[in-house]
N, C-alpha and C positions, 0 to 999 in steps of 0.2 A: 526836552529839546534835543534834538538830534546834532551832533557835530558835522561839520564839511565831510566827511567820510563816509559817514551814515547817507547823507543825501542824494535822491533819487530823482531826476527830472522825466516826463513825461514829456517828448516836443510833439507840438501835432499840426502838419503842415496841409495845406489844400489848394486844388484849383479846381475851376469850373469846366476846364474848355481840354480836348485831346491839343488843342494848338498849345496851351501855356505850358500841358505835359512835354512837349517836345521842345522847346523855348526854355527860356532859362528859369523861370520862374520859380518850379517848384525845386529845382536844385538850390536856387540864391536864398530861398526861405531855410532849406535844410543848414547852410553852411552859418547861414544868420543867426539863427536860431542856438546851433550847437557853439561856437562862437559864444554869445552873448550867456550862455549858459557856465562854460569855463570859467570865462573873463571878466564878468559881471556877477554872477551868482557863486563861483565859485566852487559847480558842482560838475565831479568829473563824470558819475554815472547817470546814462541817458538812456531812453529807445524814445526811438523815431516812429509817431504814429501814420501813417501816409495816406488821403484819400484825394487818390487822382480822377478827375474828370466828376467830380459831383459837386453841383451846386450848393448854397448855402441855403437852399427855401425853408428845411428842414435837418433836424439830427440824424436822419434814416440814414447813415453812412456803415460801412462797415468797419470801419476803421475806428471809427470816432466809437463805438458803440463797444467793442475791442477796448480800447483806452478805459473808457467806461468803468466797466465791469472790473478792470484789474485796479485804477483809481480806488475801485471801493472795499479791494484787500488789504489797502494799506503799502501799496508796493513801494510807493511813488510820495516825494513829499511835495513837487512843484509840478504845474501842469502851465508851460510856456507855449504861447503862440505869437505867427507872428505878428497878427494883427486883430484885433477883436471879432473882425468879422469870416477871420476863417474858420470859428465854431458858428457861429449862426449869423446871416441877417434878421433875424425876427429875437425882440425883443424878451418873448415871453418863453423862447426857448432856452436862450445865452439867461436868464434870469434864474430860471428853475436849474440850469447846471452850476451856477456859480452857487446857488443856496446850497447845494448837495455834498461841491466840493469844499465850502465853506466849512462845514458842520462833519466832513473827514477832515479838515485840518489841512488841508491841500491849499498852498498858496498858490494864487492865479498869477500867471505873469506876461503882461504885452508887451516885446520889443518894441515896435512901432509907437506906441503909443505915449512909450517909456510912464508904465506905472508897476507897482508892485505890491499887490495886495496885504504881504504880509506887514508894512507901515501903515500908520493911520492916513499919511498924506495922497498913498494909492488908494484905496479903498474910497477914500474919500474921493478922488478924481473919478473912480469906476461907477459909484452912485451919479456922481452930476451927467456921467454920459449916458445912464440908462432915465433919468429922469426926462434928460431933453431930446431920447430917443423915443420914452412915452408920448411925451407931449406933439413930437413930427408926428407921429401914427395917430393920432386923438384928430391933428386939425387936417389932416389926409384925406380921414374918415366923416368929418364933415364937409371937406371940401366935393367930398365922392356924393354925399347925398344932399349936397346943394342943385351940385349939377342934373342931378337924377331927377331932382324936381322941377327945376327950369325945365328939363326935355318933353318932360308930361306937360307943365303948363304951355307948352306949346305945339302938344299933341302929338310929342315922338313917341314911340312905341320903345318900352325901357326893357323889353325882354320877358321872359317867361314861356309856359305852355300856350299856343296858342288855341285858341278856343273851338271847340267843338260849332260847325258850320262855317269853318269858315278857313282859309288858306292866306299864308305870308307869303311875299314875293320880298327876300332880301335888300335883293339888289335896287327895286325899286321904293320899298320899305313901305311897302302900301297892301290893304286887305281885301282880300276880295272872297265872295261869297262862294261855297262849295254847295255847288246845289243837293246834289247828294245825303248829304248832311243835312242843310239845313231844312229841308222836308221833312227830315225825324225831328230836330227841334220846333216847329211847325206842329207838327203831330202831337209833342210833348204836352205845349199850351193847348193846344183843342180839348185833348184828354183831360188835363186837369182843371181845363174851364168848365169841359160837361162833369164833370163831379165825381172822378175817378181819383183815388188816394196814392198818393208817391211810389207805395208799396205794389199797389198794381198794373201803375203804369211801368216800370224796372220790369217787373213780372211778364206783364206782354211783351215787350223790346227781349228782352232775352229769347221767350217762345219761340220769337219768331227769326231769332235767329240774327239780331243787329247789336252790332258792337259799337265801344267808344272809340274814338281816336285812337287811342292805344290800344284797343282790340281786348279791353275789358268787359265783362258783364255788367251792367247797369245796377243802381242800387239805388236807393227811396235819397242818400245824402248826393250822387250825382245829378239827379233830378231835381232836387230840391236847388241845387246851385245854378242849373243850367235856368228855373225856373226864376231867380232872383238878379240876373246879373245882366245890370244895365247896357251891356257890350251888344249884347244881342238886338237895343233900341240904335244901335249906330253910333253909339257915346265909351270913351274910355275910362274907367275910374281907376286912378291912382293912388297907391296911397294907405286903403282902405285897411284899417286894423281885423277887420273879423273875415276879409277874402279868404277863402280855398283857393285853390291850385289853381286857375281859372282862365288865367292869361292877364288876371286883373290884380294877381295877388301883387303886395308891396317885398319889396326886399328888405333884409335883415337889418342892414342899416340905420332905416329910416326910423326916427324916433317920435314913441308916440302922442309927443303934444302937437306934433305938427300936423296940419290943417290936410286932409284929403283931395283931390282935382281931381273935375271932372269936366272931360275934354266935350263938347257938342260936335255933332257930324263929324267923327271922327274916321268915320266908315260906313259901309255901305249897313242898313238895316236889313232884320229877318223880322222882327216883330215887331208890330204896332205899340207905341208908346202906351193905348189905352188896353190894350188889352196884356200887357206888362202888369200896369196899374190894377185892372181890376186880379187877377192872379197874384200879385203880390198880398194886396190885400186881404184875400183870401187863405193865403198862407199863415199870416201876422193874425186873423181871427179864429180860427184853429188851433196857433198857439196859446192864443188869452185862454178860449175853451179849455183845452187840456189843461192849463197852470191851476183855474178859476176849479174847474172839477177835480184834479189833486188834493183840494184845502178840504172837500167833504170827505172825498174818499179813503177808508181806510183800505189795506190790503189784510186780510186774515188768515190766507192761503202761503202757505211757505212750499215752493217746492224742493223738495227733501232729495229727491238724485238730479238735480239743475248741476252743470257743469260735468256731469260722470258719465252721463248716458252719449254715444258715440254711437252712427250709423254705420252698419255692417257693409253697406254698397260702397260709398264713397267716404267713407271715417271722417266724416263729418261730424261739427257737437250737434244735439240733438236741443231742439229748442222746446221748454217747458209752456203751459199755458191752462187755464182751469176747464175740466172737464165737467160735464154735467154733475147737479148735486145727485146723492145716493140716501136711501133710506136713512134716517136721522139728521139729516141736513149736512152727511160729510162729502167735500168736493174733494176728489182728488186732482191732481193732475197727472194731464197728458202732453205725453212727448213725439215731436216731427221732427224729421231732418232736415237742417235748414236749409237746403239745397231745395229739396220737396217744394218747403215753404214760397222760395222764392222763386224758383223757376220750373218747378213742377215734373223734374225730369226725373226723379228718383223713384223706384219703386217701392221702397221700405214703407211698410208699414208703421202709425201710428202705434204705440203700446203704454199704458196708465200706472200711476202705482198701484192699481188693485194687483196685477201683474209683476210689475219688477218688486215691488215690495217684500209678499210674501217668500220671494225665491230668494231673496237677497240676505233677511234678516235670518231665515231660518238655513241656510246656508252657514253664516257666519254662525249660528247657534251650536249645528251640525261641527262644525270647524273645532267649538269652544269644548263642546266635548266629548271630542273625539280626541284633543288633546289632552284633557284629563284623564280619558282610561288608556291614553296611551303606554304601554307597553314593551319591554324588549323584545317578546314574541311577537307583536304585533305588525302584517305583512302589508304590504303596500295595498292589495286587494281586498283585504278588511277594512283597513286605512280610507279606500272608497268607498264601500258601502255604506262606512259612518256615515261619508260627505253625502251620501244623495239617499239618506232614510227620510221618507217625507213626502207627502201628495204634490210637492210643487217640481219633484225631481222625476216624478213617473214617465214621463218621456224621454228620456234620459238616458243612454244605452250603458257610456264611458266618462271619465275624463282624459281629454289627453296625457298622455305617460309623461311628459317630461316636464310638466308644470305640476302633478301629482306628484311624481318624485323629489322633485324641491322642496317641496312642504312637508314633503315623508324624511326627509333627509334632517331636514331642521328640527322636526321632533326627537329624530334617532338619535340625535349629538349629542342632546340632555334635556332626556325627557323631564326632568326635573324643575329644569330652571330656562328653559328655551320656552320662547313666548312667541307665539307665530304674529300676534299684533304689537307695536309698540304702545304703553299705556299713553292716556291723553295726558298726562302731564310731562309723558315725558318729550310727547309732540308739542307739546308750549313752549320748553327749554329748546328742542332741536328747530322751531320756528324761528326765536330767538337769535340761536347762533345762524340759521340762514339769511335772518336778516341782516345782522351786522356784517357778513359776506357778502351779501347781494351790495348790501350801502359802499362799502370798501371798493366793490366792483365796479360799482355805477361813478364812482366820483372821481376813479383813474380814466373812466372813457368820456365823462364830462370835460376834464382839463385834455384829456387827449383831443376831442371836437375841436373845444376853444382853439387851441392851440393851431390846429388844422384850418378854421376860419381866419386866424391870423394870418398864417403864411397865404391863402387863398387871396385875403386883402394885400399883402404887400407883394407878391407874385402881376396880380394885376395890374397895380399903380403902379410899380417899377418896371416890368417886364412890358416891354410895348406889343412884341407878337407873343405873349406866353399865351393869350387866350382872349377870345372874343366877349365883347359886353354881356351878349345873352350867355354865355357859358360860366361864364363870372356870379351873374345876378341867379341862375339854376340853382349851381353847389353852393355859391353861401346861402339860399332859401334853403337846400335839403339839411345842413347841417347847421340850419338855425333851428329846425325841427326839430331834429335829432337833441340838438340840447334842453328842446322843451321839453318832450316828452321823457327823457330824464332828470329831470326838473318833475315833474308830475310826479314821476317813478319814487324819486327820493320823498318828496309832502307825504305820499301813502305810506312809504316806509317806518318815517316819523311819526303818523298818526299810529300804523300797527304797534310799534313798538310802545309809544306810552300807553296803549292799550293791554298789552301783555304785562307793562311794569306796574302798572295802575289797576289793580282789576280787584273789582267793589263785590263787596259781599255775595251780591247776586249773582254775580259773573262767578264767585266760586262754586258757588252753592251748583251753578248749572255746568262747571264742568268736573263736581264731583260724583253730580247726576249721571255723567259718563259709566263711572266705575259701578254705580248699582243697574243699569242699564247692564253693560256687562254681564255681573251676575244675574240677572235676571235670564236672560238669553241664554245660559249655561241651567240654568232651573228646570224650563219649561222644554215640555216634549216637544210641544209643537207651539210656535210664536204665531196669536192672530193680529197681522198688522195691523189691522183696521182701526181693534181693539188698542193695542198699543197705543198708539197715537192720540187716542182719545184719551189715554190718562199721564201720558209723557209728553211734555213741551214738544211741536214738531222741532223748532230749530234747536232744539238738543237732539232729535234722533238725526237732523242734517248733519249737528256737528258729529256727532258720533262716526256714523258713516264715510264723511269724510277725511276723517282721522287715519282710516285704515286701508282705503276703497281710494286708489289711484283713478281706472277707468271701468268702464261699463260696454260693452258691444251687442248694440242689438241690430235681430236680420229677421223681417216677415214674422215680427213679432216676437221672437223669443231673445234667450238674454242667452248669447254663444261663448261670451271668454266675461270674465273679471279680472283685473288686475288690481293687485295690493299694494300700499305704499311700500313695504320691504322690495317687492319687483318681482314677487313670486305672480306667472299669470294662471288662470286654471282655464284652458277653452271644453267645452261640453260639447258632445257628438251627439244628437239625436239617436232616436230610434226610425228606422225607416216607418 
C-alpha cells in the first residue's frame, strides 16, 4: 500500500461546448477537483488531464486517451473526476474503463457524486448507478422499437435504402414511381417469367449497359430480391427477419419474436400482384429442385487450383467448373474469369488443368531439385535453366530477374538448411497461431462495433438534432452487419481450429501424404499430372498446392507470374 506521499492523482476534467471553454466551467472543475484531492484524499501529487470542447458520445478524446495509457504504467494511484459523466455518457464505455482501472489497482473517484471506490460502500454505490443506467438504455431501446412499429402499422416509412423504381419525396413523405427505373424492373419479371435464369438476366442489364441505384452492376442476388419484394406490388413490409438492403429491410433493434406488418396500398404499384405470385413461385420451385437434386447428387470432381487461378486482364479470381470427360473417364476442370462469366467484357481466355497442371507441378519439381544440387558455385542463370527444364516451359524465353533472384538469394544463405517451401506441418502450427490472431482481432472490433452501436443509440434518443431518423436506422443496420458477419467469422474460426486440434487418423495419414508427395516430385524427371492424380487423392494434391502456391495469373491462356506463400513471386516472359 502506498503512503500519502507516494500517492499520485490523475484529475480529468471536460466540457462539450467552445462556450463552457470560455465560461467558468472547466476552470471551477479544475479548482474542484484539485481541492477535493488535497483536502479530501489527502494527496498532494496531481496532473491535470484536459479535454476541451469534446463530447462525451465516446472515449475518442486525446486527452483522456493520454491519461490512459500513462494509467496503465502504474503512474497514478487515483483517477478523480468531476462527475461520472465527464469519462463517458454511454454505459459500456465508463464500464470497460472502470474494469481496466480496477484490475491496475486505480481507485476511481467522483466528487460530485461523492463516492470512492477504493471502500466497499463506493463501489457498491458505483454498481447500483451502472445497473440502473443498464436498465434506462434496455427500456430506451424498447421504447425506440415500439414506436418504430406503431409507425409501419400505420404505413409510415421507417427509413432505409429506398427501392430501386421508385423516388422519396421527404418533405412530403410519400413514393412515387421512377419511370425510368421502373421499366427495367418491368423488364426484370418479363425475363424471368419467359424462362430466363437470375444469372442471365444480371448478364444482359450489365451488357447493356444499365446500373442500380447506386450505379452497381447487377448480380443473380440483386435480381433475385428486386424479384421477391412485395414493395414493388404497392404494399410495405416491415419487420421482415430474412430482408436485404431493399428499403424493406427491418432495423437492428427489432427483436425477432415480433410479428412482421404488412402495410396494403401503401404506394403506387409497378407489378401486378399475379404476376409477383406466379414468379415467386417459380423462384420457391427452383429452389425445392436444386435441394431435392443435392440429396442424389454426389460431386466427385475436386477442383485442385479453385481460389489460385487469377485473371491477367482484370486480376480477377478465376471461376472453376467441369470440363468435358477425357479418355478414361477423367474430367478435369476448367477456369473463366468471373467478369467474363458475368458480363462477358473480358477477353481472357478459358485454360484447364490439363494446362495449368502440368506446368505447375513440374515447376514446383524443377524448384525441389534444383535446390538439392544447389551449390556455392551455382549462378543465377543455371539457377534458371533448372527452373524451366521441361516440355511445359518451352515457350518460355526468361524469368523475371527480381523474383529469380529471391529464390536464388534464399538458397545462397544456406543451402543446407534453407527450405524454399514451408513443410505442411509446419503450415498447420502457423495456421494455428493465425487463427488465434485473426480470433484476438476479430473480438476487439466486435466489442469496438458494439460499442459504436451504443453510442449511435444514445446519440439519437438524447441528441434531438444529432441526426435524422433515417440516418439513425442506416448506421445501426450497417453495424448490425458488421457484427454479424464477425460473428460468422468467429463459428468458422472455432470450427477450423477444433479441426486442427482434433485431427483423426485419416486426416493425418492425408497430410503426411503431403511429405511423400514431396518426394515424389523431387524423384521424377518429368511429373504426368494426369497420371498423378489418378493414384494420389485430388484433395491432397489441392492441399498440397495450396500449402505453398499464394496465387496463380493467367493471360490468353498461359500461366505468366506464381506467387508462393513465403512472397517470393516468379513472372515468365514468353518467347515472341
Amino acid at each position: 500500500m502506498k503512503t500519502t506521499s507516494e500517492k499520485k492523482a490523475a484529475l480529468y476534467v471536460r466540457v462539450s461546448t467552445q462556450y463552457q471553454i470560455d465560461k467558468d466551467s472547466l476552470p471551477m472543475q479544475k479548482e474542484d477537483l484539485i481541492n477535493y484531492s488535497k483536502y479530501a484524499l489527502g494527496i498532494d501529487k496531481y496532473e491535470i488531464f484536459e479535454d476541451a470542447g469534446y463530447s462525451a458520445k465516446n472515449t475518442d478524446r486525446p486527452a483522456f486517451q493520454r491519461m490512459m495509457a500513462r494509467l496503465r504504467t502504474g503512474e497514478f494511484t487515483h483517477l478523480c473526476v468531476w462527475k461520472i459523466d465527464r469519462i463517458s455518457r454511454n454505459l459500456l464505455d465508463f464500464a470497460g474503463m472502470y474494469a481496466e482501472i480496477k484490475n491496475l489497482g486505480v481507485t476511481f473517484v467522483s466528487k460530485n457524486e461523492q463516492f470512492d471506490t477504493s471502500n466497499a460502500m463506493g463501489e457498491a454505490m458505483l454498481k447500483i448507478i451502472l445497473v440502473f443506467a443498464e436498465l434506462e438504455r434496455n427500456m430506451t431501446s424498447e421504447r425506440v422499437s415500439a414506436v418504430m412499429v406503431a409507425r409501419a402499422t400505420n404505413g409510415e416509412w421507417n427509413g432505409g435504402r429506398i427501392p430501386f423504381g421508385y423516388d422519396y419525396d421527404k418533405q412530403a413523405k410519400l413514393f412515387s414511381i421512377n419511370e425510368e427505373e421502373a421499366a427495367i424492373v418491368r423488364l426484370i419479371y418479363e425475363m424471368y417469367a419467359s424462362g430466363k435464369s437470375l444469372l442471365s438476366i444480371s448478364r444482359e442489364l450489365n451488357e447493356k449497359g444499365i446500373a442500380t441505384k447506386r450505379r452497381n452492376h447487377w448480380n443473380p442476388t440483386t435480381i433475385d430480391i428486386i424479384l421477391k419484394n412485395p414493395f414493388y406490388t404497392g404494399r410495405y413490409r416491415y419487420n421482415r427477419h430474412d430482408e436485404r438492403a431493399t428499403g424493406n429491410s427491418h432495423p437492428s433493434h427489432i427483436k425477432p419474436e415480433e410479428e412482421w406488418i404488412l402495410a396494403e396500398e401503401h404506394h403506387p404499384a409497378i407489378i401486378d400482384d399475379s404476376l409477383q405470385e406466379m414468379v415467386v413461385a417459380k423462384l420457391q420451385e427452383k429452389r425445392r429442385g436444386n435441394k431435392d437434386s443435392s440429396k442424389t447428387y454426389e460431386r466427385k470432381n475436386t477442383h485442385i487450383f479453385a481460389g489460385l487461378l487469377y485473371c491477367g486482364y482484370c486480376n480477377l479470381q478465376m471461376q472453376a467448373t467441369i470440363d468435358r470427360a477425357r479418355k478414361g473417364g477423367y474430367r478435369p476442370s476448367i477456369y473463366a474469369c468471373t467478369r467474363k462469366r458475368r458480363f462477358s467484357d473480358c477477353q481472357n481466355k478459358y485454360i484447364s488443368d490439363v494446362v495449368v497442371g502440368p506446368f505447375v507441378f513440374n515447376y514446383i519439381a524443377n524448384i525441389l531439385k534444383a535446390q538439392n544440387n544447389f551449390g556455392k558455385s551455382t549462378t543465377v542463370e543455371a539457377f534458371e535453366k533448372k527452373l524451366l527444364r521441361g516440355t511445359p516451359f518451352m515457350e518460355i524465353a526468361s524469368i523475371e530477374r527480381a523474383g529469380l533472384e529471391d529464390m536464388y538469394s534464399v538458397l545462397k544463405s544456406d543451402s543446407e538448411s534453407s527450405d524454399v517451401f514451408s513443410s505442411p506441418t509446419a503450415n498447420i502450427a502457423k495456421k494455428i497461431d493465425e487463427t488465434i490472431d485473426e480470433r484476438n482481432l476479430l473480438a476487439s472490433e466486435k466489442r469496438k462495433k458494439e460499442r459504436a452501436l451504443e453510442r449511435l443509440k444514445s446519440l439519437y434518443l438524447y441528441s434531438e438534432d444529432a441526426m435524422s431518423e433515417t440516418e439513425f436506422l442506416v448506421s445501426s443496420k450497417s453495424l448490425t452487419e458488421q457484427i454479424s458477419e464477425i460473428n460468422k467469422r468467429l463459428e468458422e474460426l472455432e470450427k477450423e481450429s477444433s479441426t486442427h486440434f482434433s485431427m483423426s487418423d485419416k486426416e493425418f495419414l492425408q497430410k503426411a501424404s503431403l511429405f511423400i508427395m514431396t518426394h515424389e516430385l523431387k524423384e521424377k524427371r518429368f511429373i504426368n499430372f494426369v497420371s498423378m492424380i489418378h493414384k494420389i487423392d485430388p484433395k491432397i494434391v489441392k492441399d498440397f498446392v495450396k500449402s505453398i502456391i499464394q496465387k496463380i495469373v493467367i493471360k490468353d491462356g498461359r500461366i505468366i507470374s506464381i506467387r508462393f506463400k513465403n512472397g517470393i513471386e516468379h513472372k515468365f516472359l514468353y518467347k515472341e
